[in-house]
C-alpha positions in Angstrom: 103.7 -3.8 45.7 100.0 -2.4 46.3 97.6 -5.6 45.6 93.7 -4.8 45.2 91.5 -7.6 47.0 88.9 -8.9 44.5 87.1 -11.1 46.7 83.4 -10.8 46.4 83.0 -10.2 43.3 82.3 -13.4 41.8 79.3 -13.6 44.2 78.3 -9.9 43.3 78.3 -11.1 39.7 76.2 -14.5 40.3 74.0 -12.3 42.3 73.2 -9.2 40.0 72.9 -12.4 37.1 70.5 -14.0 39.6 68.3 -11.1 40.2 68.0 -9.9 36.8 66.8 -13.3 36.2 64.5 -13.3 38.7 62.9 -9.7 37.6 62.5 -10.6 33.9 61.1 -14.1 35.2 58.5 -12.5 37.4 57.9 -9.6 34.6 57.1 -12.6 32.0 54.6 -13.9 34.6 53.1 -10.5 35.5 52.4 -10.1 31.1 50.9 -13.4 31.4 48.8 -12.8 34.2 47.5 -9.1 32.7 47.0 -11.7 29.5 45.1 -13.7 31.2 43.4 -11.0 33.2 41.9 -8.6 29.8 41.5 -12.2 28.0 38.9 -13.0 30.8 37.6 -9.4 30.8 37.1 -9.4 27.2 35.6 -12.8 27.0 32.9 -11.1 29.8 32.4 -7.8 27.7 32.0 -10.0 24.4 29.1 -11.9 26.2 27.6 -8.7 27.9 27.8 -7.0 24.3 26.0 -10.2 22.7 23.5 -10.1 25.3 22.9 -6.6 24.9 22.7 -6.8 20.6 19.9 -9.5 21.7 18.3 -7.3 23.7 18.6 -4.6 20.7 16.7 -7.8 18.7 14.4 -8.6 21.5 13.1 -5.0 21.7 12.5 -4.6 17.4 10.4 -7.7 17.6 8.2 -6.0 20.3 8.2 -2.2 18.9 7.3 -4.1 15.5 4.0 -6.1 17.4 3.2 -3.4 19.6 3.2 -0.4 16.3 2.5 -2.5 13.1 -0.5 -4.7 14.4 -2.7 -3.3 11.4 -3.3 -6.2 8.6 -1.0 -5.2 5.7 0.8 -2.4 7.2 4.0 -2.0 5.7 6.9 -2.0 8.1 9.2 1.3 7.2 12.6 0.7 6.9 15.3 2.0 9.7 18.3 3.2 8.0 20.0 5.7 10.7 21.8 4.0 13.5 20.5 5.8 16.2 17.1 7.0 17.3 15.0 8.8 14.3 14.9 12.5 15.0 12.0 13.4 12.9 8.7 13.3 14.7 6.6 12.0 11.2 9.0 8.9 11.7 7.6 5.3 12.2 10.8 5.0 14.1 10.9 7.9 16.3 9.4 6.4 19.6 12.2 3.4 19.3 15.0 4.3 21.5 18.8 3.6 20.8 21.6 4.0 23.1 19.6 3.8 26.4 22.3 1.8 29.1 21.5 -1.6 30.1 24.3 -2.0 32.3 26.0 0.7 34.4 28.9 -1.1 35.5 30.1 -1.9 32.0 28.3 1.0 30.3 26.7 -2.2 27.9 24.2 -0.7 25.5 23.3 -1.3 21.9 24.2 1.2 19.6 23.1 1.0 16.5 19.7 -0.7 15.0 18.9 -0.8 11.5 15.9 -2.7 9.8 15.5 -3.9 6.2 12.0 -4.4 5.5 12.4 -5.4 2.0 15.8 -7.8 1.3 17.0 -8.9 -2.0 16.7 -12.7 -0.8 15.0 -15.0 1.8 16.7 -17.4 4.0 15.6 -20.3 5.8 17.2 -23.1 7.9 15.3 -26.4 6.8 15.5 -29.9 8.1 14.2 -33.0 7.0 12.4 -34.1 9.9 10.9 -30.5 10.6 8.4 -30.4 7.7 8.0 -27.3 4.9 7.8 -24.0 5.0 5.6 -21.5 3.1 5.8 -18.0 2.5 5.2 -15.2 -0.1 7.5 -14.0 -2.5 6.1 -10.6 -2.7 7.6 -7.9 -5.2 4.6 -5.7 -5.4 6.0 -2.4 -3.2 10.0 -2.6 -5.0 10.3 0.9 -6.5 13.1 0.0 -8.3 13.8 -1.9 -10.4 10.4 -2.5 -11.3 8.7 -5.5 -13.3 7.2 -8.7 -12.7 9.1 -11.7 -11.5 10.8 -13.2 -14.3 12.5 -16.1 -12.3 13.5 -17.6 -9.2 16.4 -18.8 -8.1 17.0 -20.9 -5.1 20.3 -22.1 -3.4 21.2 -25.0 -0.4 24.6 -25.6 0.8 25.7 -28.3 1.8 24.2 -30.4 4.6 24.8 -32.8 7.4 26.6 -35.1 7.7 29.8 -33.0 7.6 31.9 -35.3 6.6 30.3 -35.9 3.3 32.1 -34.2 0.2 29.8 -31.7 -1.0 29.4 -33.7 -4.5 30.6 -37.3 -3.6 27.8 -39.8 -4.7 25.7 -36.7 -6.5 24.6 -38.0 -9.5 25.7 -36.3 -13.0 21.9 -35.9 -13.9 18.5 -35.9 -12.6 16.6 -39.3 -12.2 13.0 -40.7 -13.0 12.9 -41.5 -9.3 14.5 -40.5 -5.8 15.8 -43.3 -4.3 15.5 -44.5 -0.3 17.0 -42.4 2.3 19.6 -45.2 3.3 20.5 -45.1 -0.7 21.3 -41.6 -1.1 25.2 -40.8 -0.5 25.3 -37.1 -1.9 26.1 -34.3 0.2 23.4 -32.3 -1.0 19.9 -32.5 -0.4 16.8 -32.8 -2.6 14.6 -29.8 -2.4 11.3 -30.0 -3.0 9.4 -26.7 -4.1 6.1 -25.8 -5.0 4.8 -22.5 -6.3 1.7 -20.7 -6.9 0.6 -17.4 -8.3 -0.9 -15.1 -5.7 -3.9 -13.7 -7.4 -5.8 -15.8 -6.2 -5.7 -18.7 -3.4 -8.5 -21.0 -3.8 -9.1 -24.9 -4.7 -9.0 -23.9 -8.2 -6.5 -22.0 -8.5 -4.1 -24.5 -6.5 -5.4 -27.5 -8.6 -4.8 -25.4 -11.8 -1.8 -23.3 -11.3 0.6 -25.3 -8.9 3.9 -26.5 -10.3 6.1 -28.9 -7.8 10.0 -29.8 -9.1 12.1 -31.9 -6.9 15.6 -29.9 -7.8 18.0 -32.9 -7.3 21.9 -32.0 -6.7 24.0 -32.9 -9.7 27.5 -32.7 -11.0 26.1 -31.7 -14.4 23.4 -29.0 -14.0 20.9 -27.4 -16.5 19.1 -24.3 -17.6 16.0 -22.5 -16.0 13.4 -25.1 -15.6 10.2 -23.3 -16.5 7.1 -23.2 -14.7 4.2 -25.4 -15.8 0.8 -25.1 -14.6 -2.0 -28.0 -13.7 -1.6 -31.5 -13.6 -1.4 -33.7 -11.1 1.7 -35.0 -9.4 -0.1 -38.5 -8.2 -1.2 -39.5 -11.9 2.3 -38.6 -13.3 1.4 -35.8 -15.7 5.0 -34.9 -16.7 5.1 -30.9 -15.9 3.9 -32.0 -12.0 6.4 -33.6 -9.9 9.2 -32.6 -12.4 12.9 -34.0 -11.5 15.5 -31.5 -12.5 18.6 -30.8 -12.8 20.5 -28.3 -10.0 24.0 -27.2 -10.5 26.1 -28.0 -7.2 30.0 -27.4 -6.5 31.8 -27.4 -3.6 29.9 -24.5 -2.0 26.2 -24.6 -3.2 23.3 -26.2 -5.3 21.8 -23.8 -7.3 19.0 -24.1 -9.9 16.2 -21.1 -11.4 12.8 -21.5 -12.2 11.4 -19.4 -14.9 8.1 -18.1 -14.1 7.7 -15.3 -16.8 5.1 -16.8 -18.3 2.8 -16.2 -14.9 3.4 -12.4 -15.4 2.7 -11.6 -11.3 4.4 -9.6 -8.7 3.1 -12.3 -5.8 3.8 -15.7 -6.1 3.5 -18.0 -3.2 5.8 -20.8 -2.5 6.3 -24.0 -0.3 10.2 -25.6 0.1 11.1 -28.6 1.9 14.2 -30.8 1.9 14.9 -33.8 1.6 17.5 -36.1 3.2 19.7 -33.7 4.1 19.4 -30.5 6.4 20.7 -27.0 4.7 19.9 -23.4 4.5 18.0 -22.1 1.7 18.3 -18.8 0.0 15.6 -17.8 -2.4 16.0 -14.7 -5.0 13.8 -13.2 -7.5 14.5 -11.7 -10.6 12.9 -9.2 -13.6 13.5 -9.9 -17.0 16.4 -7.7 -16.8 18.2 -9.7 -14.7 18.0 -7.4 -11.7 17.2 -8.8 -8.0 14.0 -7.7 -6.9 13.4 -6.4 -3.2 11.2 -8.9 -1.3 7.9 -7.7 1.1 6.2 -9.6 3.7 7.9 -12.5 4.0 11.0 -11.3 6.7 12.7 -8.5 7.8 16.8 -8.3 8.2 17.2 -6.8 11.6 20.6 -5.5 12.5 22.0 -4.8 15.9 25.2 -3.7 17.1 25.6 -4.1 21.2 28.5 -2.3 23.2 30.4 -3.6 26.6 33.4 -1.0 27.2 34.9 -1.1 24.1 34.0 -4.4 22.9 31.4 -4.4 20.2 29.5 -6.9 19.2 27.4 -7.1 15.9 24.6 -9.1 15.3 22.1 -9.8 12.1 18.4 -12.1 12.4 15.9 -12.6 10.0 12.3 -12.3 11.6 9.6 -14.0 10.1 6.2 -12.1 8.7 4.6 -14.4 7.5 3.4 -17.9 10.2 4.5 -20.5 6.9 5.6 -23.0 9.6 2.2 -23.1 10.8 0.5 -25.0 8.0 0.9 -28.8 7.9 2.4 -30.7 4.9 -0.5 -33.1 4.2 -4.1 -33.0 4.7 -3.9 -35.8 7.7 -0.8 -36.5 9.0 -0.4 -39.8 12.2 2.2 -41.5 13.6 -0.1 -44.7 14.0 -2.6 -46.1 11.8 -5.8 -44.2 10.3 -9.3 -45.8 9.5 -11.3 -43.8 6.8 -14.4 -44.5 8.4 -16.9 -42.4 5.9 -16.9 -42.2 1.8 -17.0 -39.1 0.3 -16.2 -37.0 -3.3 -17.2 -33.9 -4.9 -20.9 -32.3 -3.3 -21.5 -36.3 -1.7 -20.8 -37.4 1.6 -21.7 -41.0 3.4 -21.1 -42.0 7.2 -23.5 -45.4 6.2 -21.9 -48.4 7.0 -18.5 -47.1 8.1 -16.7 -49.1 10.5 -12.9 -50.2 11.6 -12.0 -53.1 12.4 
């Protein structure tokens, strides 16, 4: 009888088991380290292709100082990605694509500029104050017509952990209440507008209308725009407290300014008790949004690291309407009036603090 000796095989077996193992366990480790690896490289390339959009942003602001430094000169739109190729361009000097980075080949590669958006933005908090700016509709081609109204939206603001509407109230009240009393999520914003023809004493103490738009559960229609008055002797169109309709997303509430018949209106917002990002919108009596001038520019860049882009949009300023203050005098300590005065009449006589 011819027997086959098997010995050996057992361990064979156990060891082709154990090596197989042992491959797929250091393959799982190799995947995790190239994870690891292009996770850190793409986290680089996503900085260096931020940094490099900024630099796109960095280098609009300063083409736009260094070339549009006349008083009213319009700022052209940019609507091709790359560098202009016609010569009569505003834009042809402003170079695109030009590497910032050789290792990484990082670069931005596409700018475009929006002189004229359909809305204004602005981040406002209560402790920073108001800002003014124009809302300017005189160069939209199309569509065409004066302002008819505004509209103005906040989200929500801080604290997060409000709910947006929690504590709003269902209506507008004769009064605001302290700071420590109000429990909505929303803000109070406070605006005040004035037509553009002219800007003088008279025409501010004439044509100004201020509304406090207070966040409600309720809402209302288009609060419309009443000149004169004055908002310390209680005349009811100054000072106004209306309604705003807020949801779980926005406040929103439109002023109707038809009756001021203008292409320029200038306006003031500030918020009160909470922080939140304004949008402001104006619209024809048609009901279509009207392109906005002088007030910002939307300035869109996309930077490039390898092949990790990154995409950027900014709203620059063109008009300095943090620069003016909210009050006539404003001190943190006390103030002595230490001279009398009113209209053509001034006295210093007499005038002392104690």
């Amino acid at each position: 009888m011819r027997r086959h000796n098997q010995q050996g095989v057992v361990s064979i077996m156990v060891t082709v088991i154990l090596m197989i193992v042992v491959s797929l366990t250091v393959l799982g480790f190799a995947q995790i380290i190239r994870r690891e690896q292009r996770t850190s490289l793409d986290n680089q390339l996503n900085t260096q292709a931020y940094y490099a959009a900024e630099s796109g942003i960095n280098n609009v602001a300063s083409y736009i100082s260094t070339n549009f430094t006349s008083a009213g000169q319009a700022i052209p739109q940019k609507t091709m990605c790359g560098t202009d190729p016609s010569p009569t361009s505003l834009w042809h000097n402003f170079t695109v694509g030009s590497v910032l980075d050789p290792s990484t080949n990082a670069s931005y590669t596409c700018v475009l500029v929006n002189a004229n958006p359909g809305n204004l933005k602005y981040d406002l908090t209560t402790d920073s104050g108001s800002v003014a700016f124009p809302v300017d509709t005189s160069a939209d081609a199309s569509p065409v017509g004066p302002i008819s109204t505004l509209s103005f939206s906040w989200t929500k603001g801080d604290p997060s952990n409000l709910s947006p509407t929690t504590g709003c109230p269902s209506a507008a009240t004769a009064s605001l209440p302290s700071t420590t009393n109000w429990t909505c999520g929303y803000g109070v914003l406070r605006v005040d507008i004035v037509p553009g023809q002219s800007l003088n004493r008279s025409s501010f103490a004439g044509n100004q209308f201020t509304a406090f738009l207070m966040p409600t559960t309720g809402g209302s229609t288009a609060i419309p725009y009443t000149a004169g008055g004055n908002i310390n002797s209680g005349t009811a169109n100054q000072g106004v407290r209306a309604a705003a309709t807020c949801d779980g997303v926005q406040c929103q509430a439109t002023i109707n300014v038809s009756s001021v018949s203008s292409n320029l209106l200038y306006v003031r917002a500030m918020m009160l008790y909470r922080n939140s990002t304004v949008s402001v919108t104006a619209y024809n009596s048609g009901n279509a949004a009207l392109q906005l001038n002088n007030a910002q520019i939307m300035v869109d860049v996309t930077g490039k690291s390898q092949d990790v882009l990154k995409r950027i949009q900014v709203r620059m300023p063109l008009s300095s309407g943090g620069t003016y203050a909210d009050y006539a005098l404003q001190s943190i300590d006390s103030i002595c009036k230490a001279f009398s005065s009113y209209d053509g009449y001034s006295n210093t006589a007499n005038a002392s603090c104690n």
